[in-house]
N, CA and C atoms as an extended XYZ file, in Angstrom:
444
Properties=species:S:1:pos:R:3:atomname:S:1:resname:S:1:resid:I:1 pbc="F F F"
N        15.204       -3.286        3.037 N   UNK     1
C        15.639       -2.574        4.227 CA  UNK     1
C        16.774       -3.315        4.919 C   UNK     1
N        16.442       -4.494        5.009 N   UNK     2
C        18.298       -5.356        5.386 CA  UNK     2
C        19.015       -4.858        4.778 C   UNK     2
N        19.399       -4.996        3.721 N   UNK     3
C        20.075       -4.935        2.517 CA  UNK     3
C        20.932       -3.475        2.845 C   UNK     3
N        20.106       -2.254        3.097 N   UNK     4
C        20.598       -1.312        2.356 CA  UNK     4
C        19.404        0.085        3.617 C   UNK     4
N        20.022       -0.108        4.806 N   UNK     5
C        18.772        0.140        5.497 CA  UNK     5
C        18.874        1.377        5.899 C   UNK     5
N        18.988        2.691        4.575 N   UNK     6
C        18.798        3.923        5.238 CA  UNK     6
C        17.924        3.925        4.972 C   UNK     6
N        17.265        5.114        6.334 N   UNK     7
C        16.001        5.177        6.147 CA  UNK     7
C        15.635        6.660        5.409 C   UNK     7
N        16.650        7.591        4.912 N   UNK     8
C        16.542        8.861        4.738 CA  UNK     8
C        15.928        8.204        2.818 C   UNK     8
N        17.127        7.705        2.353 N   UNK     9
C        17.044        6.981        1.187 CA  UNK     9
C        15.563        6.617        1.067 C   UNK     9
N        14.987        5.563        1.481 N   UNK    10
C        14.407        4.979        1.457 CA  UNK    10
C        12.866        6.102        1.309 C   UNK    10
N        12.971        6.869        2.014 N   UNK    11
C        11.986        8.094        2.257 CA  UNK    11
C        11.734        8.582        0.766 C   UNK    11
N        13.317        9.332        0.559 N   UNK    12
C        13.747       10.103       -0.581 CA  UNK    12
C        12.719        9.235       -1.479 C   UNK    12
N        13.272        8.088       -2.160 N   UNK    13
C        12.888        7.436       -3.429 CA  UNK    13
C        11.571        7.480       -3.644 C   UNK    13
N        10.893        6.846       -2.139 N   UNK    14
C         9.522        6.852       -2.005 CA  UNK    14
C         9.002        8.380       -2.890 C   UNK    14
N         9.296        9.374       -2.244 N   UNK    15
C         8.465       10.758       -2.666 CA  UNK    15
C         8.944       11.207       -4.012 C   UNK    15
N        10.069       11.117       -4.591 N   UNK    16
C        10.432       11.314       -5.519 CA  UNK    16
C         9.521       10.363       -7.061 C   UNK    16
N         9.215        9.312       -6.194 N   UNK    17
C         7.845        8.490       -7.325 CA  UNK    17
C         7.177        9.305       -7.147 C   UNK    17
N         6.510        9.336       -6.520 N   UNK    18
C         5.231        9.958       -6.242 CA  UNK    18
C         5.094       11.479       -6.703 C   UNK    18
N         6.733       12.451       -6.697 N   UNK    19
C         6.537       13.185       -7.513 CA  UNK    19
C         6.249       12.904       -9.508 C   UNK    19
N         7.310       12.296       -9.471 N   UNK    20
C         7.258       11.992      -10.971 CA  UNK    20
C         5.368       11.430      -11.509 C   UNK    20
N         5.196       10.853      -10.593 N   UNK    21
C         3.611       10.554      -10.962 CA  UNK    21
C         3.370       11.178      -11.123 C   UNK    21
N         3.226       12.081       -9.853 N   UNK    22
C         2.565       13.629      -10.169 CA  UNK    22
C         2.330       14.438      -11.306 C   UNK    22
N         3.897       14.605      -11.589 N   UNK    23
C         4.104       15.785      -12.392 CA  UNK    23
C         3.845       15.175      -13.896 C   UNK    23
N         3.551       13.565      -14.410 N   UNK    24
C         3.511       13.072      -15.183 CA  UNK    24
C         2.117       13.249      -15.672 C   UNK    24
N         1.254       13.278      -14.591 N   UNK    25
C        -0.640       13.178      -14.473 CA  UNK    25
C        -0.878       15.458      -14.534 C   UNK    25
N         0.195       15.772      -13.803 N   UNK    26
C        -0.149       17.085      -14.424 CA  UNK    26
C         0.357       17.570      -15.857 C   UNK    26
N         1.521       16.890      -16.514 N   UNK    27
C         1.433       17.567      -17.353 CA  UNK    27
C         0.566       16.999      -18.545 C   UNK    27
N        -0.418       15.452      -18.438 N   UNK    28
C        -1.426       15.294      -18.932 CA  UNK    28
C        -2.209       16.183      -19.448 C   UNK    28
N        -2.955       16.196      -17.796 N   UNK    29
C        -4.308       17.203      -17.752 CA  UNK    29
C        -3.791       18.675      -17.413 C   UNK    29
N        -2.218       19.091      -17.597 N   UNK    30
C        -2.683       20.448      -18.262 CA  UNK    30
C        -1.877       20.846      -19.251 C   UNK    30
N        -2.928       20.828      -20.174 N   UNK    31
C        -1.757       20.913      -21.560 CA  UNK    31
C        -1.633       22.714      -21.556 C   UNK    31
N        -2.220       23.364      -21.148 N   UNK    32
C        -2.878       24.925      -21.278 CA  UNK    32
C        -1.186       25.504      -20.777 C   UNK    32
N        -0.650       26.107      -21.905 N   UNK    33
C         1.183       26.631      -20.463 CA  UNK    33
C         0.399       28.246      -19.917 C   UNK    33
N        -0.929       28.913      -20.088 N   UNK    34
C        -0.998       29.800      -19.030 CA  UNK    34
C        -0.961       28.803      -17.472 C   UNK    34
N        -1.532       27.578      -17.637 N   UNK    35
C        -1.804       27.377      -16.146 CA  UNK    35
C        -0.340       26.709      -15.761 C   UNK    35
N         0.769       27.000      -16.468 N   UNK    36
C         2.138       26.486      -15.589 CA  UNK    36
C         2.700       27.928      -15.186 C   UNK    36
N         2.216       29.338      -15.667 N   UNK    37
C         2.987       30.249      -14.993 CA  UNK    37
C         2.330       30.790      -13.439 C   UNK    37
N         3.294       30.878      -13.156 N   UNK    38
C         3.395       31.667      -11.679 CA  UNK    38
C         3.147       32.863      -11.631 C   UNK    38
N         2.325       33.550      -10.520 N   UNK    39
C         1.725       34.261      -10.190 CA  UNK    39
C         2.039       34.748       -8.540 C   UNK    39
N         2.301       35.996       -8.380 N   UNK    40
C         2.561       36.650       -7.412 CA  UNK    40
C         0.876       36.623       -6.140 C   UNK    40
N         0.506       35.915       -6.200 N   UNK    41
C        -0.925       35.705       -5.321 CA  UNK    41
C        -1.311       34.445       -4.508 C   UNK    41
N        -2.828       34.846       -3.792 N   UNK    42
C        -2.838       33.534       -2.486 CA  UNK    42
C        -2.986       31.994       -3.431 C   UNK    42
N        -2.769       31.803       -4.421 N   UNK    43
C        -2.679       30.546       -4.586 CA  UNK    43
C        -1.464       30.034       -5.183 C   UNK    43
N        -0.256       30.770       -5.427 N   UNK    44
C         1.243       30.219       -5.014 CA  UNK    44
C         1.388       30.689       -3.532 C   UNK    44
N         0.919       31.260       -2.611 N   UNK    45
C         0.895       30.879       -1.529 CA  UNK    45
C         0.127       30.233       -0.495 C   UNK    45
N        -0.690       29.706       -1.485 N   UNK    46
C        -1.245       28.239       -0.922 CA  UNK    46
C        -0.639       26.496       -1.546 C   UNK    46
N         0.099       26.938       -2.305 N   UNK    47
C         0.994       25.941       -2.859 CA  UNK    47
C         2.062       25.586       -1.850 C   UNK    47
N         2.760       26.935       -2.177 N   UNK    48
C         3.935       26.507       -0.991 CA  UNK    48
C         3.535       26.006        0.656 C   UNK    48
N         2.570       27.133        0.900 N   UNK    49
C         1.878       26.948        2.719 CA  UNK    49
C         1.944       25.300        2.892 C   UNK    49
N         1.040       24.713        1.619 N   UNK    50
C         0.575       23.130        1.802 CA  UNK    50
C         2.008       22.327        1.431 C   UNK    50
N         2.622       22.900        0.620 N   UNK    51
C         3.867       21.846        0.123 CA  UNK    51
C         4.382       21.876        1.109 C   UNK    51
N         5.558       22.876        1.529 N   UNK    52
C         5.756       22.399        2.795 CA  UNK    52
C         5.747       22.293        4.522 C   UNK    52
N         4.304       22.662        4.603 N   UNK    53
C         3.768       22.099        6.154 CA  UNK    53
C         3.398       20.714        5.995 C   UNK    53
N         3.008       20.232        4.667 N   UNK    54
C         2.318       18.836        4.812 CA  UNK    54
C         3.141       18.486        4.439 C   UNK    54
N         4.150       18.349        3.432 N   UNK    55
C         5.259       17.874        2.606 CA  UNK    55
C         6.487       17.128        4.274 C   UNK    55
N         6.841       18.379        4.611 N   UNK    56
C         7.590       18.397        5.965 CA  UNK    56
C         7.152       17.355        6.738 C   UNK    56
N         5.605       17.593        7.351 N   UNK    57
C         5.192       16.113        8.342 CA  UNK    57
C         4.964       15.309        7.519 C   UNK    57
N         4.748       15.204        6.099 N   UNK    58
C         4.686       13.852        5.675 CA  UNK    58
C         5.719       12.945        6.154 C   UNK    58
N         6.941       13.110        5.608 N   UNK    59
C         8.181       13.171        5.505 CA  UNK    59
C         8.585       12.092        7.535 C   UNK    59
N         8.097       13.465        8.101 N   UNK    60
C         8.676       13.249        9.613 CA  UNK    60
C         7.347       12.205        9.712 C   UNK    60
N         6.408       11.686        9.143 N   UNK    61
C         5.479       10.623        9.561 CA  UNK    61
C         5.918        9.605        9.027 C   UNK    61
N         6.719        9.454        7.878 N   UNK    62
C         7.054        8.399        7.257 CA  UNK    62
C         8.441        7.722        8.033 C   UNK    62
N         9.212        8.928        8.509 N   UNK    63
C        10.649        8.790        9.467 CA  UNK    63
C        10.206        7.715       10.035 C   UNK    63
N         9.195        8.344       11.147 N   UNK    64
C         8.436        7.620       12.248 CA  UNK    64
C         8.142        6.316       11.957 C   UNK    64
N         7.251        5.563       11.200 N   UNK    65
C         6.711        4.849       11.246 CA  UNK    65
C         7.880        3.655       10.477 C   UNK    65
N         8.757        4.161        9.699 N   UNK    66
C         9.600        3.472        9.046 CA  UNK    66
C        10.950        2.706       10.155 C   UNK    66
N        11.151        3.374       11.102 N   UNK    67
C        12.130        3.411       12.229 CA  UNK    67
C        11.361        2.453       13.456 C   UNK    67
N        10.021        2.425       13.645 N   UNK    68
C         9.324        1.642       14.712 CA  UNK    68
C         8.752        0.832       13.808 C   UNK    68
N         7.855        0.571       12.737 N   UNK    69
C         7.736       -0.639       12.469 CA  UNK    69
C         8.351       -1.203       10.827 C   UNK    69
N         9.241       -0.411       10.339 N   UNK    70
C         9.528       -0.981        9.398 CA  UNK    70
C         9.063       -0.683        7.551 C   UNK    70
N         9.235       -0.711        6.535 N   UNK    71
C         8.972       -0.607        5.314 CA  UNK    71
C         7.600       -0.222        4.627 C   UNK    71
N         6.822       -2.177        5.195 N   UNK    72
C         5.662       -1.757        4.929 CA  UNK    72
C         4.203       -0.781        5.577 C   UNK    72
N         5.094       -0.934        6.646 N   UNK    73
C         3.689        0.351        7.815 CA  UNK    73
C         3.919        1.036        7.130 C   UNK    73
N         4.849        1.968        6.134 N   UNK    74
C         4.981        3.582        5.396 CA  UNK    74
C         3.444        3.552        4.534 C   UNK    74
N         3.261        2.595        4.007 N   UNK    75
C         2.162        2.339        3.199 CA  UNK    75
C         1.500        2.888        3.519 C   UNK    75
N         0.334        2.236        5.222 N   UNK    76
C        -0.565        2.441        5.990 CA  UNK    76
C        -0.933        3.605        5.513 C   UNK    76
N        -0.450        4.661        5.719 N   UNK    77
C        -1.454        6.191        5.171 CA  UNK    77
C        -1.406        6.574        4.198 C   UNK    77
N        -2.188        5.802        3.172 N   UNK    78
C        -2.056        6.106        2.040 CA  UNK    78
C        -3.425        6.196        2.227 C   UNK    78
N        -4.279        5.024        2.796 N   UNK    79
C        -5.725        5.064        2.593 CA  UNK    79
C        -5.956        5.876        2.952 C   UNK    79
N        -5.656        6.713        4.251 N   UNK    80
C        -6.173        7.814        5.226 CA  UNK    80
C        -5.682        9.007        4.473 C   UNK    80
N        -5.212        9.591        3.254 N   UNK    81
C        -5.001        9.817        2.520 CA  UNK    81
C        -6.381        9.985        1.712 C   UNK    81
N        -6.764        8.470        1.183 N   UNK    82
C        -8.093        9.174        0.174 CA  UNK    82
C        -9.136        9.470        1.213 C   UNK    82
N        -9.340        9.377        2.208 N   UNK    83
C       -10.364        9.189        3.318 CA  UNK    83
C       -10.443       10.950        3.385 C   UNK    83
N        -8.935       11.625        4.051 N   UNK    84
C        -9.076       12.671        4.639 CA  UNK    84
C        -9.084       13.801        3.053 C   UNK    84
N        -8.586       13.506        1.476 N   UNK    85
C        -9.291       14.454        0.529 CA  UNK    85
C       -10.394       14.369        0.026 C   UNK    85
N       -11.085       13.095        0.222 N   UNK    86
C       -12.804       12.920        0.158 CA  UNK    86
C       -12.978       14.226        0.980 C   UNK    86
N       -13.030       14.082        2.565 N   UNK    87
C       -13.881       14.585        3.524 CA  UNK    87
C       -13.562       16.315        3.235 C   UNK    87
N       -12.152       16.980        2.653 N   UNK    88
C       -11.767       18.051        2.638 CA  UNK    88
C       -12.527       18.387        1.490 C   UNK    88
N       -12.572       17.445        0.315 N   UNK    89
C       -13.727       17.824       -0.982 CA  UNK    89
C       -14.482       18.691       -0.720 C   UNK    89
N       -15.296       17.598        0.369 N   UNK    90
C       -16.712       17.952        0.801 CA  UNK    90
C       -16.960       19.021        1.439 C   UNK    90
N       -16.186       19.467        2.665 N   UNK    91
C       -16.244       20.223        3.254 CA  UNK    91
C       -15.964       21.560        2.691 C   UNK    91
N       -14.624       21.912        1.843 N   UNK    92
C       -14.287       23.268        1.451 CA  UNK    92
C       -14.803       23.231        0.225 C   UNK    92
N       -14.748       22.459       -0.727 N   UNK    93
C       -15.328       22.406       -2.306 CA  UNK    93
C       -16.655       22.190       -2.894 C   UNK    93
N       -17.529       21.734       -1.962 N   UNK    94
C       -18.580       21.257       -2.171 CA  UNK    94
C       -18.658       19.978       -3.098 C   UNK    94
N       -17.727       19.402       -3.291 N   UNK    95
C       -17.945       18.202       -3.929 CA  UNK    95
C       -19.405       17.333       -3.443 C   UNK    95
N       -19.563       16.481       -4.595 N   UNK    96
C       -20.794       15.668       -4.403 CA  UNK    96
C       -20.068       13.977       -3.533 C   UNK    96
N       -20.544       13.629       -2.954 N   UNK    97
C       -20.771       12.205       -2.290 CA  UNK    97
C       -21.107       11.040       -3.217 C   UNK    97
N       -20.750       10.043       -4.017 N   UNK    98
C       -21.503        9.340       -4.599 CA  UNK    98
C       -21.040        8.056       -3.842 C   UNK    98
N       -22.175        7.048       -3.689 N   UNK    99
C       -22.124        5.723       -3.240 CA  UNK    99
C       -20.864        5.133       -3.292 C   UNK    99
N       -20.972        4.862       -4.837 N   UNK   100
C       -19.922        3.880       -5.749 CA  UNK   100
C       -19.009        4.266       -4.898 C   UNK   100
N       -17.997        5.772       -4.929 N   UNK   101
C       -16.700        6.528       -4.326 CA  UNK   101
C       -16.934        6.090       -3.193 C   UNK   101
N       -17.512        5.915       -2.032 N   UNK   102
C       -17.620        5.386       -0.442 CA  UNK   102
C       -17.079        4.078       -0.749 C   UNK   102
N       -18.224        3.029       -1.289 N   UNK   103
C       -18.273        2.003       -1.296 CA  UNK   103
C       -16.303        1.437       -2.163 C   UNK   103
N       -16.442        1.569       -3.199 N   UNK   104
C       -15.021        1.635       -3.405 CA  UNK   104
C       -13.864        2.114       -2.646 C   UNK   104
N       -13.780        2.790       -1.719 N   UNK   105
C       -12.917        3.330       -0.775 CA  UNK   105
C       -12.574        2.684        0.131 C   UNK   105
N       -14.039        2.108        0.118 N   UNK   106
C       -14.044        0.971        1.878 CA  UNK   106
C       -13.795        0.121        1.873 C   UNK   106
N       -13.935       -0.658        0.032 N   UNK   107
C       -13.246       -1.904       -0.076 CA  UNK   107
C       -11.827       -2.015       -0.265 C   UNK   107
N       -11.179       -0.940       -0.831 N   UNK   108
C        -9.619       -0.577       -1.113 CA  UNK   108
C        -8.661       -0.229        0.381 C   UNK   108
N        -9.706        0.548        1.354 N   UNK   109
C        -9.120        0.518        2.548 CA  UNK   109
C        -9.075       -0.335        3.560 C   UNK   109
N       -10.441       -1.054        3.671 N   UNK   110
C       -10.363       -2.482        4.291 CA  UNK   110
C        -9.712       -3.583        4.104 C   UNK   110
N        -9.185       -3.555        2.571 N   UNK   111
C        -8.652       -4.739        2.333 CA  UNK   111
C        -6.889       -4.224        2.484 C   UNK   111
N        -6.499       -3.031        2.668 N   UNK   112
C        -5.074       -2.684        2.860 CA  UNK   112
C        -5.030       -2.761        3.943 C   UNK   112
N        -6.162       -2.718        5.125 N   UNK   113
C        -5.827       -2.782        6.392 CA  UNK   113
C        -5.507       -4.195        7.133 C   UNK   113
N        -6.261       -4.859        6.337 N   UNK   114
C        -6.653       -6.408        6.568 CA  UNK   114
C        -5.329       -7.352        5.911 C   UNK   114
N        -4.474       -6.450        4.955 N   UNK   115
C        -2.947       -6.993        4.740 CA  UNK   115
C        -2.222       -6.502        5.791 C   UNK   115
N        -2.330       -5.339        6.235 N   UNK   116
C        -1.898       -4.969        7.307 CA  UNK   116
C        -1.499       -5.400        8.809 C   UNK   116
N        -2.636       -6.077        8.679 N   UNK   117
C        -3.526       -7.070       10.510 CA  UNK   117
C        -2.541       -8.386        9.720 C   UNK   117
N        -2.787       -8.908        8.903 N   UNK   118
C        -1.814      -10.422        8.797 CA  UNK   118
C        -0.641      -10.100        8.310 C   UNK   118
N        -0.092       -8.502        8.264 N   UNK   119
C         1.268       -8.433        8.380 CA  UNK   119
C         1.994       -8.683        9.629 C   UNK   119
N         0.892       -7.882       10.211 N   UNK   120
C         1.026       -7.670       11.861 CA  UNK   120
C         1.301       -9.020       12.670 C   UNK   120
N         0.035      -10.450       12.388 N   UNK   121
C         0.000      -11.099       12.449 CA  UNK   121
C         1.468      -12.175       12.608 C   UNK   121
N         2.137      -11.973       11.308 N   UNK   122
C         3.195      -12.242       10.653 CA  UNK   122
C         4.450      -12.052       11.316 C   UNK   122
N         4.520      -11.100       11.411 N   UNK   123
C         5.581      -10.472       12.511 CA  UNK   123
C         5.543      -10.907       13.740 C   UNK   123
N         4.487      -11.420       14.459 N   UNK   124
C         4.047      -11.852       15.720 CA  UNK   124
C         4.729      -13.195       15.984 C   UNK   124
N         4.595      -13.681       15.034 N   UNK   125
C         4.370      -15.355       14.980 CA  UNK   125
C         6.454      -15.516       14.403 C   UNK   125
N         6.655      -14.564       13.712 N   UNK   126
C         8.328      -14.321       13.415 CA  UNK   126
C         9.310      -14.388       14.606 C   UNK   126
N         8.531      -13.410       15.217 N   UNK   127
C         9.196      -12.531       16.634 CA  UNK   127
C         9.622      -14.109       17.140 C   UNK   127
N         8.361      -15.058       17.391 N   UNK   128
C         8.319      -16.150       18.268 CA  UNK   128
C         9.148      -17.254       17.881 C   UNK   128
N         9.221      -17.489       16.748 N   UNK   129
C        10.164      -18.554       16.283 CA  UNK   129
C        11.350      -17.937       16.127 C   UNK   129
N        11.482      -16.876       16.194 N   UNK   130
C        12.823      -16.127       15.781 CA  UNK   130
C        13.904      -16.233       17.790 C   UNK   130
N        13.034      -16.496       18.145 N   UNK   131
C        13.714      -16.778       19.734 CA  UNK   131
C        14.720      -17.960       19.601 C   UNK   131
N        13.450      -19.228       18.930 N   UNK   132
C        13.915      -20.217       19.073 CA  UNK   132
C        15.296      -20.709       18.013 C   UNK   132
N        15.263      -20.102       16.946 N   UNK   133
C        16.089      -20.005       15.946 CA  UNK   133
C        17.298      -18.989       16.289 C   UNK   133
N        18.453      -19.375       14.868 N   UNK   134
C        19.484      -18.330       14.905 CA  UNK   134
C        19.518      -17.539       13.948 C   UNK   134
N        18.046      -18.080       12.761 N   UNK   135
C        18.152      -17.653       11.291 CA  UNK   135
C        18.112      -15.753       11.419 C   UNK   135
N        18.926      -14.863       11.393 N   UNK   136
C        19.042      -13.623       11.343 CA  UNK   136
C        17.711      -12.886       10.453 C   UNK   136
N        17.448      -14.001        9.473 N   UNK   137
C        16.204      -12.982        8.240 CA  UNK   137
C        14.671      -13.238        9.287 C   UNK   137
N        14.472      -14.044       10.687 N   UNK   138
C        13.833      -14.417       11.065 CA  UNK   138
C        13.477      -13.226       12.285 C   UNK   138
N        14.407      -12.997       12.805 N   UNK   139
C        14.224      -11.763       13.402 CA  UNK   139
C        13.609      -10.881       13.750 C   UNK   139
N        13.088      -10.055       14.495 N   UNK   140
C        12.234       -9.017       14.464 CA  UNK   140
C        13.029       -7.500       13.659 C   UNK   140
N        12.008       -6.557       13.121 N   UNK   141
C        12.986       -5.434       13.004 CA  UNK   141
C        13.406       -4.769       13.973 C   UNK   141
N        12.980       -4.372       15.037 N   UNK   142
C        14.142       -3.870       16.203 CA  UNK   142
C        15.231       -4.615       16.455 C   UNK   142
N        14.907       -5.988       15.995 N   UNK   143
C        16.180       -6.436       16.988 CA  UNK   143
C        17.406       -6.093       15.831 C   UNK   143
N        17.054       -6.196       14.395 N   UNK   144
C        18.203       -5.810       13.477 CA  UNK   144
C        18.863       -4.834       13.307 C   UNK   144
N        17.153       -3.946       13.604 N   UNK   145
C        18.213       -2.122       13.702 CA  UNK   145
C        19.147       -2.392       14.670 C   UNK   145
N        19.064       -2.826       16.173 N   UNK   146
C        20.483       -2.625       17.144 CA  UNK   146
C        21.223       -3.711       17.057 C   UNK   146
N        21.151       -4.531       16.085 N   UNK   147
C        22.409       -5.244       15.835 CA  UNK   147
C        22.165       -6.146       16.852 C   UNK   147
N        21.639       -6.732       17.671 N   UNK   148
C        21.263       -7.492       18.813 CA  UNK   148
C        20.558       -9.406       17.846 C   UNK   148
């Protein structure tokens, strides 16, 4: 983000992995080409509805968080992510609950949060020596975005 600090870019690349994953893990598991044609009904218009209302605030959540704290906060909702399609499973699909899936979740999200807190940490303790110093990489990120 020094380096090269758009943040539109930076967005872009991000989702553009995450498509290619995607579309790499669908064309895995669906080898079948009836299920790649399109269909005039409510589930290409539940494709699009979800692509882009959620696609859109993804996007404007990642703006956000990339502009006030920087690179790695974009991460942060990734866990809340498996948290909130567990709970949608459950609720609209009837999916089953199993231990293991909780218990694994809580250790994958606790421990991203807990890099998180000594990122946070990190930055704290930066901010402070970064007063006393002139080293520019020492800095806080606000103070680099305004050039200050």
């Amino acid at each position: 983000m020094l380096e090269y600090p758009v943040v539109l870019v930076v967005v872009f690349v991000l989702n553009i992995s995450g498509l290619f994953i995607a579309g790499l893990a669908a064309l895995i598991m669906a080898r079948d080409l009836e299920a790649w044609k399109l269909r005039l009904d409510v589930i290409l218009a539940t494709i699009l509805y979800v692509g882009f209302l959620f696609g859109f605030v993804n996007v404007l959540v990642q703006f956000w968080v990339l502009r006030l704290k920087g690179p790695l906060y974009v991460a942060m909702f990734k866990p809340l992510t498996i948290i909130i399609a567990m709970i949608m499973g459950v609720l609209f699909l009837g999916d089953p609950v199993y231990l293991r899936s909780v218990l694994g979740g809580s250790i994958i999200t606790i421990g991203f949060y807990g890099v998180l807190w000594g990122k946070g940490k990190e930055d704290e303790e930066g901010a402070l020596s970064a007063r006393t110093t002139t080293t520019p990489l020492l800095e806080p990120h606000d103070a680099l975005e305004d050039g200050s």
